[in-house]
N, C-alpha and C positions, 0 to 999 in steps of 0.2 A: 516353501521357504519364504515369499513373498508376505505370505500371514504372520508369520512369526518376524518378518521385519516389521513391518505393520504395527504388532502390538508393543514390541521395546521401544519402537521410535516413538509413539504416544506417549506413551507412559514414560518415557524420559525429558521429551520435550516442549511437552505443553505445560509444563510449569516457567520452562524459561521463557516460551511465546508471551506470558501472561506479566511478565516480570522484564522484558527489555523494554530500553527507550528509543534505541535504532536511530536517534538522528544529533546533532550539537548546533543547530541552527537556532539562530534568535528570536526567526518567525516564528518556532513552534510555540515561543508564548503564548498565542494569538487564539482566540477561541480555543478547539479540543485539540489544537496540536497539529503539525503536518499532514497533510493525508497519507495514506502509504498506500504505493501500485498494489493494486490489487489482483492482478493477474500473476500466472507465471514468469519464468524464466523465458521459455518461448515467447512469449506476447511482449515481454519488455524488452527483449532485443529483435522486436521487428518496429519498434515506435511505441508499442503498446494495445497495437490494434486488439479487437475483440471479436472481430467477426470469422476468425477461422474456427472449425472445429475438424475432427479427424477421429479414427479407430480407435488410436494407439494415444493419443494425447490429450488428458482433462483440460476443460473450456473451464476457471471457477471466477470471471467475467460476464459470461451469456448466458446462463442456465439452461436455454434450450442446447447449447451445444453437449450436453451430455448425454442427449440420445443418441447422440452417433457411436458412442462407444460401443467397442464387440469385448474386449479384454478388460478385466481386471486392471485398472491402475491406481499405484499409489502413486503420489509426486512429494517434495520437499526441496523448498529452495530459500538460499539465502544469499546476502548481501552483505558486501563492504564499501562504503563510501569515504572518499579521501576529498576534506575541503578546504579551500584556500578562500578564507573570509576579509574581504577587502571594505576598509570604511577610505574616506579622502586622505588621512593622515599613519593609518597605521594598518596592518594585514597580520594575519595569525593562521596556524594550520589546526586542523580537528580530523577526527577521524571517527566511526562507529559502523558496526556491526551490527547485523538483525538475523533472526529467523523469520521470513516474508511471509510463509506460509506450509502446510500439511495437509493434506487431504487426499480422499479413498474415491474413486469413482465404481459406480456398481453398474455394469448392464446387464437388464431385462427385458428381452427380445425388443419389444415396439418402446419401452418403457428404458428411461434409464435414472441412476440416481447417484448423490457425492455427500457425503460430510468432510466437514473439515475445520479448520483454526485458521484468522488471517488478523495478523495487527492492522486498526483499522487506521490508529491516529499515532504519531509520538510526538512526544515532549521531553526535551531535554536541552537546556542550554544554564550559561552561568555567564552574566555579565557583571562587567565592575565599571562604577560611574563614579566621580569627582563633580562635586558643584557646591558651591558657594562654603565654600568651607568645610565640607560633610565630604564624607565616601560612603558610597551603599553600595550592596552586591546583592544581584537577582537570582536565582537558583530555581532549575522547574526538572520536575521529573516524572515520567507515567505515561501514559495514553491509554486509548479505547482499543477495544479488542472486538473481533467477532466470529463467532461460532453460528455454522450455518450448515442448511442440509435443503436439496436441494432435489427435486423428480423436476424427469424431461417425457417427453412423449411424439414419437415421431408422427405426426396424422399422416402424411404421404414419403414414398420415396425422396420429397423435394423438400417438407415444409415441416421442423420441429417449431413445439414450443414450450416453458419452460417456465418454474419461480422456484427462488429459492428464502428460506424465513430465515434469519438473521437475528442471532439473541446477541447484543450490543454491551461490554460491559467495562469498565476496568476504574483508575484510579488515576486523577492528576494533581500533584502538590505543587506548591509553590512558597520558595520562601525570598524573603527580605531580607537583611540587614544593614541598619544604619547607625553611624556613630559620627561625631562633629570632630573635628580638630582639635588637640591639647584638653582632650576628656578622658576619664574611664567608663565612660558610662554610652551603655548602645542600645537598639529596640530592635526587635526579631519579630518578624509576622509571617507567622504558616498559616497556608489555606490548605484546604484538600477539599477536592471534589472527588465523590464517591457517581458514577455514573452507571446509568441502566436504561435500555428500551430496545421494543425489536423494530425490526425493520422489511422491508421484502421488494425484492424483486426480479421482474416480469421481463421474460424474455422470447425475442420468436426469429428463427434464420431459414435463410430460403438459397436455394443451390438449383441451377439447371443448365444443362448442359447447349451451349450457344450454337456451336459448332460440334464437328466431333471431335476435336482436341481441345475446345476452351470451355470451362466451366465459368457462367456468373454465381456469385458468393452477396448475400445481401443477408442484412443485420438488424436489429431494431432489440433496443432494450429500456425499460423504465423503472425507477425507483420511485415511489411516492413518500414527499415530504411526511415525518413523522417528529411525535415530541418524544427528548430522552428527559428522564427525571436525574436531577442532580442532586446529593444530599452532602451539603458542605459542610464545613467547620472553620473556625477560627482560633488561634491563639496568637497572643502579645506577651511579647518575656523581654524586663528589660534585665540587662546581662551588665556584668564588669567584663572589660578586657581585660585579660592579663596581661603582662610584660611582654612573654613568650609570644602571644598573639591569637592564643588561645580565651575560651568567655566561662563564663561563669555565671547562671543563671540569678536575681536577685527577688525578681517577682514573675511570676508566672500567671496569666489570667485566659481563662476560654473563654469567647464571644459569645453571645446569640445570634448566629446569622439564619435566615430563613433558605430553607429550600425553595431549589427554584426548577422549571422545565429549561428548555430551550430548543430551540424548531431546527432540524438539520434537515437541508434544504432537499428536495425533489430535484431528480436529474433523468436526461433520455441520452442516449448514445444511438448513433444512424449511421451505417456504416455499408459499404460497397467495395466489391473487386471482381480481379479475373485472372483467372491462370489455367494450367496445365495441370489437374490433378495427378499428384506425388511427381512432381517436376517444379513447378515453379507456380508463385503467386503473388499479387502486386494489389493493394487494397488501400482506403483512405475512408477514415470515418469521423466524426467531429459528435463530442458533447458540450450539453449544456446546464451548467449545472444553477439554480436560483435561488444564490449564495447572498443576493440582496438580504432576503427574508429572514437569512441566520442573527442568531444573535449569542451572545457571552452566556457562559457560564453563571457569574455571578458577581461581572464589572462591565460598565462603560466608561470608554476612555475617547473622548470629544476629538481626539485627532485620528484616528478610526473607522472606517468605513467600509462596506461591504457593497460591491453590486452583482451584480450575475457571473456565473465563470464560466468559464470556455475553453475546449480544449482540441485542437487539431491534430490528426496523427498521420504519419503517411508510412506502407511498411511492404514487408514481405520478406519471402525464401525462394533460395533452388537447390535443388536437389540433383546432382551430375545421371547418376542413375539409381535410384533406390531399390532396384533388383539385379545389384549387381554384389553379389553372396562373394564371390569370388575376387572381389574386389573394394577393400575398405575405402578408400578415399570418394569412390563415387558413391556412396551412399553417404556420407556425410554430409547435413544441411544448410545452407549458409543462410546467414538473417541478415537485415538490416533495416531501422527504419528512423526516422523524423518525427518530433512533433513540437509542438510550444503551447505551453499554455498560460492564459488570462486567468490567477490563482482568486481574482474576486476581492483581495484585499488591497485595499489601496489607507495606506501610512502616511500623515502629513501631506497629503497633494500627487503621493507617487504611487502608481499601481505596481504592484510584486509580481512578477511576471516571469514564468520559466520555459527554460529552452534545454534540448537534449538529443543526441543524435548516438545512435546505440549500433552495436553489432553482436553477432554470437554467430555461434555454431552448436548444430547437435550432435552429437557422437553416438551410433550406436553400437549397443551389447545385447549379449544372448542372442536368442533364436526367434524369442515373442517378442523382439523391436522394442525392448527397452533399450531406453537411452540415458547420456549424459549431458547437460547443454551448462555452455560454458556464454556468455558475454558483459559485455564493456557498455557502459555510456559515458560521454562528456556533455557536461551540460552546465547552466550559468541561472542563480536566480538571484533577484533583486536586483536593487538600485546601490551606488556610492552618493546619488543627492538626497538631497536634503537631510543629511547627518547620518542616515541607512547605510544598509551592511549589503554587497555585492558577495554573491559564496558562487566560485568556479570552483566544480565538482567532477569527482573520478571516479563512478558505479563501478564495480565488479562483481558478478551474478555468476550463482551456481546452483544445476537443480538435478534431482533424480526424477526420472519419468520413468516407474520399474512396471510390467504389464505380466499379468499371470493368469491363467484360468483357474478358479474353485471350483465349482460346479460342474466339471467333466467324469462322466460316469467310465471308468476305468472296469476293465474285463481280467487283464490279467497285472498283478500284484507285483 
């Protein structure tokens, strides 16, 4: 049964992965777009951490953690976000929807392996400005996407390690428009960046047991800085307004703009905990990402500035009693975790900075411990000074973790 979800859910939804913008924030102007968690449902309702992995549940975070898997798992989770975007004079609501991610985990005894789809950037917002006479309105839509697959290899009972390739791709437009005061007449500029480059990486987790009841849990991952290639375009249309409010195109011209690369930075994630294996577990890991060195698509904008990013996570789960068959509520998982991070982008003098504090639960089905996991975050990014947009936000996360064996040589029919 499992196979056959497998192939209609691909095959129905990786068009729409490839074609959402998942976000209505203003920053996603900003270089390739918001980043998008890249983890699970699981991982985002413990803070984000990446250093757990387990039997029954895809690690597509740490790459090494996929050799822990014993079962077949597919996973699929999504998201809604509810934002209240605040400047010093005026506040508005937004809202959007994503598909976060898809992916097949395969274990091969010492060996294990995952493909899958993850939006990696989005872009979408639509602002309207008044100055000196004129009214313009910005318009962006698209982001980056990435397709990755992924071997793990366990070398001791203690110590996986892991990479996964990453083929990077998708589409970002952007359009203009500007018209003056008591005119018919207005100027429309679309860009589009067509995007492409792989990427990889490098992952290694280490587990041993302290005590006889407390396991340490340690993490280490690396991505190396790589260039994506951009192939842009331009067009200028100046337009008649109409009455209605509607435009009407009068001249139409394509640009010559040059293709261009741009460097998307190198990052490590270092991450520690301890718990009770399938009881409880409490972790804290910090990356660093050297968002200095990024640079634009194919603008610079002098009030703009990049320095390194940073991200702090603090998280975990417990589990009442996870072998208790006869009893739902104690097998049920509780999450929760913390983090904040330094996005690297600092705007007129003000660094864009977020913060998020999350919850969930896993729910399980069937007999192979598949499950459903359901959680929340609240969180806050940006600034109200200096003319910037503050967005207080309401995550709600949903994902299938379904587990099946293929591979079992059956006797009787």
């Amino acid at each position: 049964m499992l196979k056959k979800i497998v192939l209609i859910v691909f095959v129905l939804i990786s068009g729409i992965t490839l074609a959402q913008e998942g976000t209505s924030s203003p920053y996603s102007f900003y270089g390739i777009g918001l980043q998008k968690f890249k983890g699970t449902v699981e991982n985002r309702s413990m803070g984000g951490i990446s250093m757990l992995s387990d039997s029954i549940h895809l690690n597509i975070q740490n790459p090494a953690g996929v050799a822990d898997l014993k079962l077949i798992n597919f996973t699929i989770g999504g998201s809604h976000k509810s934002t209240n975007q605040k400047t010093s004079n005026e506040s508005q609501k937004s809202t959007s929807t994503s598909l976060d991610y898809i992916a097949v985990g395969i274990p091969m005894g010492k060996f294990g392996a995952s493909f899958g789809l993850i939006p990696f950037s989005s872009v979408g917002y639509k602002i309207n400005a008044l100055e000196d006479g004129s009214s313009s309105t910005f318009e962006g839509s698209g982001g980056l996407n990435k397709a990755f697959l992924t071997l793990a290899y366990k070398i001791t009972p203690k110590f996986n390690i892991g990479v996964d390739a990453n083929y990077n791709f998708g589409e970002i437009d952007n359009t203009s428009f500007s018209v003056s005061q008591n005119t018919e007449l207005g100027v429309v500029s679309s860009n589009s960046s067509a995007l492409s480059g792989f990427s990889f990486n490098l992952g290694a987790m280490y587990k041993t047991m302290i005590t006889e009841n407390l396991e340490l849990s340690s993490a280490l991952s690396y991505s190396p800085g790589t260039n994506f290639k951009s192939t842009n375009n331009r067009n200028i249309s100046t337009v008649r307004v109409l009455p209605g409010g509607g435009i009407t195109s009068l001249d139409s011209r394509d640009i010559d703009v040059d293709n261009t690369e741009f460097t998307f930075p190198s990052q490590y994630t270092i991450g520690t905990g301890i718990g009770q294996p399938k009881n409880w577990f409490v972790g804290v890991e910090y990356t660093d990402q050297k968002t200095s060195n990024f640079t634009n698509r194919n603008f610079q904008a002098d009030n703009i500035k990049y320095s390194d990013a940073s991200k702090f996570k603090l998280g975990g789960f417990y589990i009442p009693n996870y072998n208790s068959f006869g009893n739902f509520a104690k097998r049920i998982v509780y999450r929760a975790g913390i983090r904040f991070e330094e996005t690297g982008l600092n705007i007129d003098g003000e660094d864009i900075n977020e913060f998020g504090i999350s919850f969930g639960v896993g729910l399980p089905v069937t007999r192979l411990f598949s499950n459903i996991n359901l959680g929340i975050e609240l969180g806050q990014r940006g600034t109200k000074n200096a003319g910037l947009v503050q967005e207080n936000f309401f995550n709600t996360f949903l994902s299938l973790s379904l587990n099946d064996k293929w591979f079992e040589k059956r006797y009787i029919n």
